[in-house]
Each structure stands twice: as C-alpha cells, then as structure tokens.
C-alpha positions as CSV (number, residue, x, y, z in Angstrom):
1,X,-247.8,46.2,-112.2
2,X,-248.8,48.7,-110.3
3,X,-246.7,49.0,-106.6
4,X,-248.9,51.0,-104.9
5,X,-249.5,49.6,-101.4
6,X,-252.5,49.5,-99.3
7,X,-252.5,50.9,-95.8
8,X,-254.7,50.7,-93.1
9,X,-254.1,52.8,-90.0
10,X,-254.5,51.8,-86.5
11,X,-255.2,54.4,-83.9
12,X,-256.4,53.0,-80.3
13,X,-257.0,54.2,-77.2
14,X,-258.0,57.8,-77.6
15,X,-259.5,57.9,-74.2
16,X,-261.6,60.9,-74.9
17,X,-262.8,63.0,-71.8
18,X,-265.2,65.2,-71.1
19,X,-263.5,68.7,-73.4
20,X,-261.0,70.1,-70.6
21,X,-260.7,67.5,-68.3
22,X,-257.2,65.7,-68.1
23,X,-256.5,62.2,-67.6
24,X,-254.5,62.2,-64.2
25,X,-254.5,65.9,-64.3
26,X,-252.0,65.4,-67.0
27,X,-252.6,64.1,-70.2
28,X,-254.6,66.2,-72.7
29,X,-256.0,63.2,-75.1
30,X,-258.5,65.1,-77.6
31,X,-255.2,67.2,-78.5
32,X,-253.1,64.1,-78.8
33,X,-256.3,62.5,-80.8
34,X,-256.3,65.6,-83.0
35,X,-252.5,65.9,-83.6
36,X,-252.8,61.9,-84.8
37,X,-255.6,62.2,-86.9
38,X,-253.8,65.6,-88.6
39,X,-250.7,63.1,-88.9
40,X,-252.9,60.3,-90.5
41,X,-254.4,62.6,-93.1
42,X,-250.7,63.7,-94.3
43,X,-249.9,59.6,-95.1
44,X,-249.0,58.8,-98.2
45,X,-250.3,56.7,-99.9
46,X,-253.9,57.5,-98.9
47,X,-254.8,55.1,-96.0
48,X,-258.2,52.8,-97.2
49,X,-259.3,53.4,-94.1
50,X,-258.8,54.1,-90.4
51,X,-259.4,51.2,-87.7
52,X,-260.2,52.8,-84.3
53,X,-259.6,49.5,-82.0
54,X,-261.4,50.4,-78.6
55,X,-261.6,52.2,-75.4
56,X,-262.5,55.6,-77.7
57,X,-263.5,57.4,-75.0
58,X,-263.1,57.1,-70.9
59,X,-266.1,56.9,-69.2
60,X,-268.7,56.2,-72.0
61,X,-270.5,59.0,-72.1
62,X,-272.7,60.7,-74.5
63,X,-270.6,64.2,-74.1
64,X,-267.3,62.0,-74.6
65,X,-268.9,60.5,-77.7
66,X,-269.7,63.5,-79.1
67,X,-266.4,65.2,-78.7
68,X,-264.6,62.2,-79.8
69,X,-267.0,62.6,-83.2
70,X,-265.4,66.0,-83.9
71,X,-262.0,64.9,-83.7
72,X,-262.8,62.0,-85.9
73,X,-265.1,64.3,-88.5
74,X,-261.9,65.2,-90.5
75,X,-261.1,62.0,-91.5
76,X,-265.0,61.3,-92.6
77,X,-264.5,64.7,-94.4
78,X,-261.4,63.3,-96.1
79,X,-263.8,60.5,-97.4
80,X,-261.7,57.7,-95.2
81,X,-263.8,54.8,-93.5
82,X,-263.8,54.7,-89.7
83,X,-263.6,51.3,-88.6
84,X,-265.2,52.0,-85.0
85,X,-264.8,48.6,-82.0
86,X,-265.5,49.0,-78.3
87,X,-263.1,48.9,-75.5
88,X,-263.8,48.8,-71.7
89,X,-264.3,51.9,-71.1
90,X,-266.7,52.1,-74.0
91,X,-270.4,51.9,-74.1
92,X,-272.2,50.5,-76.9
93,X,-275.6,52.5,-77.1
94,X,-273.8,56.6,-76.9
95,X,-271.3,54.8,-79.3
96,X,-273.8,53.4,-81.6
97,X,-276.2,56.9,-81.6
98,X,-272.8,59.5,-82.0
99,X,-271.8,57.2,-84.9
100,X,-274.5,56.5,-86.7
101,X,-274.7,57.1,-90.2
102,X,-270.6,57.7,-89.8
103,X,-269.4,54.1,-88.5
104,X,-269.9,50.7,-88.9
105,X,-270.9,50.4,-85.1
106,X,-275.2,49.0,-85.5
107,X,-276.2,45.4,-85.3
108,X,-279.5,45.6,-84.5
109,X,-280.9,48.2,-82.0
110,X,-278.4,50.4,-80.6
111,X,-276.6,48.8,-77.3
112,X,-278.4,45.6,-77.8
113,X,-275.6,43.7,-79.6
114,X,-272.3,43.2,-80.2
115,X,-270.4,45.4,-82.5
116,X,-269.5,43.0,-84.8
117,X,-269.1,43.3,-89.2
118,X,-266.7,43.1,-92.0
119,X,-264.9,45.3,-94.5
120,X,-263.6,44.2,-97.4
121,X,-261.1,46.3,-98.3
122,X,-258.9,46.5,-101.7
123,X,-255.8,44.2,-102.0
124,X,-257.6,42.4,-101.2
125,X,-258.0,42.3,-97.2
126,X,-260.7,41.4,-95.4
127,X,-261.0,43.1,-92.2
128,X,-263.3,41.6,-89.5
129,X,-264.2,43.5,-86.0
130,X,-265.2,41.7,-83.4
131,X,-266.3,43.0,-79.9
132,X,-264.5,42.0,-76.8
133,X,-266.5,44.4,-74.1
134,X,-267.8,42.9,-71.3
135,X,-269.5,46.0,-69.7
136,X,-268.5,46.6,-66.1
137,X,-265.2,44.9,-66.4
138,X,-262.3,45.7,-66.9
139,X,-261.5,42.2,-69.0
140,X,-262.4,40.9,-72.3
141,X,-264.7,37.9,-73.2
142,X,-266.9,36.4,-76.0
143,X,-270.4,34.6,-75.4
144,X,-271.4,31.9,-77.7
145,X,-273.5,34.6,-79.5
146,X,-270.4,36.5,-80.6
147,X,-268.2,33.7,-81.7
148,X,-271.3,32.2,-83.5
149,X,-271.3,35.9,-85.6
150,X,-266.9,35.6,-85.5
151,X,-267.2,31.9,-87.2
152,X,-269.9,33.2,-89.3
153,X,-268.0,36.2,-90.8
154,X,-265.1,34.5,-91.1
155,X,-267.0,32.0,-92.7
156,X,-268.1,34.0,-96.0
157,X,-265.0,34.5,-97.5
158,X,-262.6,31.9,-96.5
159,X,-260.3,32.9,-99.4
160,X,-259.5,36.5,-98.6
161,X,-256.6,37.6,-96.3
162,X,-258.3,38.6,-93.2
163,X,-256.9,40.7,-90.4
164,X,-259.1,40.0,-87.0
165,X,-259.3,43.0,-84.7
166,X,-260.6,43.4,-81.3
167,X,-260.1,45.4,-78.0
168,X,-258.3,43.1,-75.5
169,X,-255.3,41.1,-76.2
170,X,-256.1,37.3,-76.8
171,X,-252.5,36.1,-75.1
172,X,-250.4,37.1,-71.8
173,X,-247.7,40.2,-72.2
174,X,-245.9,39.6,-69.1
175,X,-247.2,43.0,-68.3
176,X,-249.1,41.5,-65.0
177,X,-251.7,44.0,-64.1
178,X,-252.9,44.2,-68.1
179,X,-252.6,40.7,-68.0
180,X,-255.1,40.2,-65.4
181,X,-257.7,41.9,-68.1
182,X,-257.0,40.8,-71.4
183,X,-259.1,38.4,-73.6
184,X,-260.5,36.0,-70.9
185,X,-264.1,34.6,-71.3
186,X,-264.2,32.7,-74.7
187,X,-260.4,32.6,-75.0
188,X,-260.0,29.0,-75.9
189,X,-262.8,29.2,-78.3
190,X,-261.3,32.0,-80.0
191,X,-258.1,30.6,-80.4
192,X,-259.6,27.6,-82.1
193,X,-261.7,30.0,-84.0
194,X,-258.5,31.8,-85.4
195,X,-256.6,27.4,-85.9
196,X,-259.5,27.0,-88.0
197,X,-259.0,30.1,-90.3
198,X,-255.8,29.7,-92.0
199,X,-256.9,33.2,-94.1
200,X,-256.8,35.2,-91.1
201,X,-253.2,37.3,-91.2
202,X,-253.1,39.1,-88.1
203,X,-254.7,39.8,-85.2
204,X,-254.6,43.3,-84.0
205,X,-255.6,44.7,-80.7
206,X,-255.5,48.1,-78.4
207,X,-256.0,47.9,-74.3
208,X,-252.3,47.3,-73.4
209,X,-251.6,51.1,-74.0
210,X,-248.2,49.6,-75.6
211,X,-247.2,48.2,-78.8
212,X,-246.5,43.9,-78.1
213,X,-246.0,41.2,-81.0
214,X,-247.2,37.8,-80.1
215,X,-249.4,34.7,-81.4
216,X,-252.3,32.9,-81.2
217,X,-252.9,29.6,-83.1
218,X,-251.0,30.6,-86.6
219,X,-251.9,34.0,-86.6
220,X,-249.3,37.2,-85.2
221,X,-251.1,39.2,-82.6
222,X,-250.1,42.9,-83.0
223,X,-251.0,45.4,-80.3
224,X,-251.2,49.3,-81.0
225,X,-250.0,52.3,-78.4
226,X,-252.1,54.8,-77.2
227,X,-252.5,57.7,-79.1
228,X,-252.6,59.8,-75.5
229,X,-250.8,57.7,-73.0
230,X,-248.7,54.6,-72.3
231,X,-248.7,51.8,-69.7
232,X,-245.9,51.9,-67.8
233,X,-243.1,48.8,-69.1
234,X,-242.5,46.9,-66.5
235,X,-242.4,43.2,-66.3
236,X,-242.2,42.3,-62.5
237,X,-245.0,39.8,-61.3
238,X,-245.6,42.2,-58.7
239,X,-245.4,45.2,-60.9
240,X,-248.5,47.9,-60.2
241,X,-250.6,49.3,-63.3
242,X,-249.0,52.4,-63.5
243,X,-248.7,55.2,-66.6
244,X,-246.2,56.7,-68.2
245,X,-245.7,60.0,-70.5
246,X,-244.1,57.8,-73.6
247,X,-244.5,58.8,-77.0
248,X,-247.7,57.8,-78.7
249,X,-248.6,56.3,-81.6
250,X,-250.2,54.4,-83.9
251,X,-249.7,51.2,-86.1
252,X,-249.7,51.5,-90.0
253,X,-250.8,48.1,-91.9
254,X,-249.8,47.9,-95.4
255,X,-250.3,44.9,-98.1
256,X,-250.4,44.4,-102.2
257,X,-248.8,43.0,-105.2
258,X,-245.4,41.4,-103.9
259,X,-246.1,43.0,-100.2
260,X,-247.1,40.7,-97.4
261,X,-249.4,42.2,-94.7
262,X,-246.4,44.4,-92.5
263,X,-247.2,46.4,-90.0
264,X,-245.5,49.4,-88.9
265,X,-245.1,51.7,-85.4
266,X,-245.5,55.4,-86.3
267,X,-244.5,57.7,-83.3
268,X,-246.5,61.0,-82.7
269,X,-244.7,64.4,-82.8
270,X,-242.8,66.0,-86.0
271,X,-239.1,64.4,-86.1
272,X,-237.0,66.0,-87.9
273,X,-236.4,64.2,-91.3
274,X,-231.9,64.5,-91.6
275,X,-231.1,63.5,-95.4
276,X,-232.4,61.9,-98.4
277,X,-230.1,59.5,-99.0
C-alpha cells in the first residue's frame, strides 16, 4: 500500500496592500506572501491544493486583488488548486472578477452571494468553504441563506471526511479584542450544523492572526497564523488589539492510508536543518 500522504496547505491572512504600501509602516505582506508561496511550492509531497482562508487582501480593492493574483499565479502555474474564502477585509465582487476563471470564488453574479462550494479532494477529503463576511464588520456571521447552502453541501456526501473552513473563529480564544469579532451571527446554528455532521474532521479558520486549537460540537477547530503579521498574545480581559512582528506561517493538513487528518504549523524563514539522524 501505497504511504504517500495527502496535504493540503493553509495560508491565511496575506493582507495584501496596495504594491509599496506597509501595514503600520512596517510589515511588507506581498514579500512575506511571496516568500510562503515559494516555501509551499518546495513541499514535498506535492500539496493537492492550497486553501487561502480569508482576509486576502486589506482594504478590498481591485488594485489589492490584482496584486494579490500575481503572488498567487505561481501556484496556478504549478497546476495546484486555489481554494479562495473571504475575510473582513475582503470584498466579494473585486474578489470574484480578479479570480475568475482561477478560483472557486462565483455563486451566481459576482458580489451577489456567498462564497460558498466544495472540493473533493483525493484521500478522500472533502473540503467545504463557507463564507463568514459580514461586509462592514469587523465580525463573522451566517444568514439562513448560507447555512441552508452549509447543510446542503454537507448534505451530499455524508460519508466523506470533510474538513469545514471559514474566516472567523466559531469559539472564544481568550484573546479579548479578536474575541469580540469572531463567528457571531448564526453561531448556535452552526454549531448544531457541525453536531449533526459526524463526517466533518476539522474545522479550520484564519482572523486570529495566531495559530489556536479548540472545539466546536465534535469537531477540532484549528486556526492558521498570518503569513505577514501576528496578533499580539496576550490574554488579559482588558488586553488592547495590538500586533506583533512573530514569525509567520502557515498550517499543513495531511491525511491517507493509516494517517488520520493531522495538521501541522510550518514557520516562515529558511532554518537551518542540523543532522539527519
């Protein structure tokens, strides 16, 4: 039997600015986008494909979009699949038009529905993206609409291990100020959505800027780092949002014969490999 696992790669929070401009006059996050995506095509084993799980650029704009396209193309060129959700600093419509063709980002007419489909991917896993952007706020929430499409494409293939993504964390982090605008509209339903789906695996998640393990209904919640900047750790109720010049990184899921779905933190940079023992 063949070993060989599957991966899927997580990158979130890219952050993508206008080309030159520097979040907080600091952070350069189309070089930090470029040095992971460089880093991602080096994996080995090939990756299936490559989950992109929201806020992909700053200020949704079309210029953003476009720039965060380029930086992306390599991968495409690679013949990986981009698995494209919206954040809250995304907007769906310059999303949907730099992606088309590219992306699984269209239901419907561009910007007039949620992001929502499924991948089925070898192993098998089922992959299923929904989208959590309420736009003008900085939270995260579902309408009936979008749970109605979640139960329904969960629905199809009840036997396949699914992993769930979306942009905002569906639980609290004890990270205050993040906590304030994760998953809130919906949240119940969701949760019962996921209880009612013993298939789905893993939930996985971007926003918090940090890497966090928790739980919802039976299911681990996994959230991914920035692959530009961090959130600042600090756990006092009063604590402000503040950033923090971490390393960055990205999550690595892997699964197949005699593997269960694990998911691993890869750090940016080049470290220095010591010995083969």
């Amino acid at each position: 039997m063949d070993a060989t696992p599957y991966l899927l790669v997580q990158l979130s929070d890219p952050h993508i600015t206008h080309p030159g401009r520097l979040i907080s006059g600091r952070v350069d996050t189309a070089a930090a986008l470029r040095h992971a995506v460089e880093r991602v095509l080096q994996i080995r084993p090939r990756p299936v494909a490559v989950l992109v799980s929201g806020d992909l650029v700053d200020a949704g704009h079309p210029a953003e979009y476009a720039q965060l396209r380029e930086l992306l193309m390599p991968l495409v060129d690679a013949g990986l699949p981009l698995a494209l959700l919206p954040g809250n600093h995304d907007a769906r419509g310059p999303l949907q038009e730099a992606f088309a063709g590219l992306a699984r980002v269209h239901r419907g007419e561009p910007g007039a529905t949620a992001i929502q489909y499924a991948l089925d991917l070898p192993g098998p896993l089922r992959l299923v993206v929904l989208d959590s952007l309420m736009p003008g706020r900085p939270e995260g929430g579902f309408d009936d609409a979008r749970l109605a499409q979640a139960q329904a494409l969960l629905a199809e293939r009840p036997d396949m291990p699914t992993l769930v993504a979306l942009h905002h964390p569906p639980h609290a982090t004890g990270l205050a100020a993040m906590d304030a605008m994760s998953l809130q509209a919906g949240l119940a339903s969701f949760e019962a959505l996921v209880a009612a789906h013993p298939q789905v695996q893993r939930v996985v998640c971007g926003h918090l800027h940090r890497m966090t393990l928790g739980r919802i209904a039976h299911a681990a919640v996994i959230s991914a780092p920035s692959t530009a900047h961090q959130v600042a750790l600090d756990l006092a109720p009063d604590a402000p949002l503040a950033l923090a010049l971490e390393p960055a990184g990205w999550l690595i899921h892997a699964w197949g014969p005699g593997l269960p779905l694990v998911s691993h933190l890869a750090l940016a940079g080049d470290h220095e490999r010591i010995a083969d023992l």
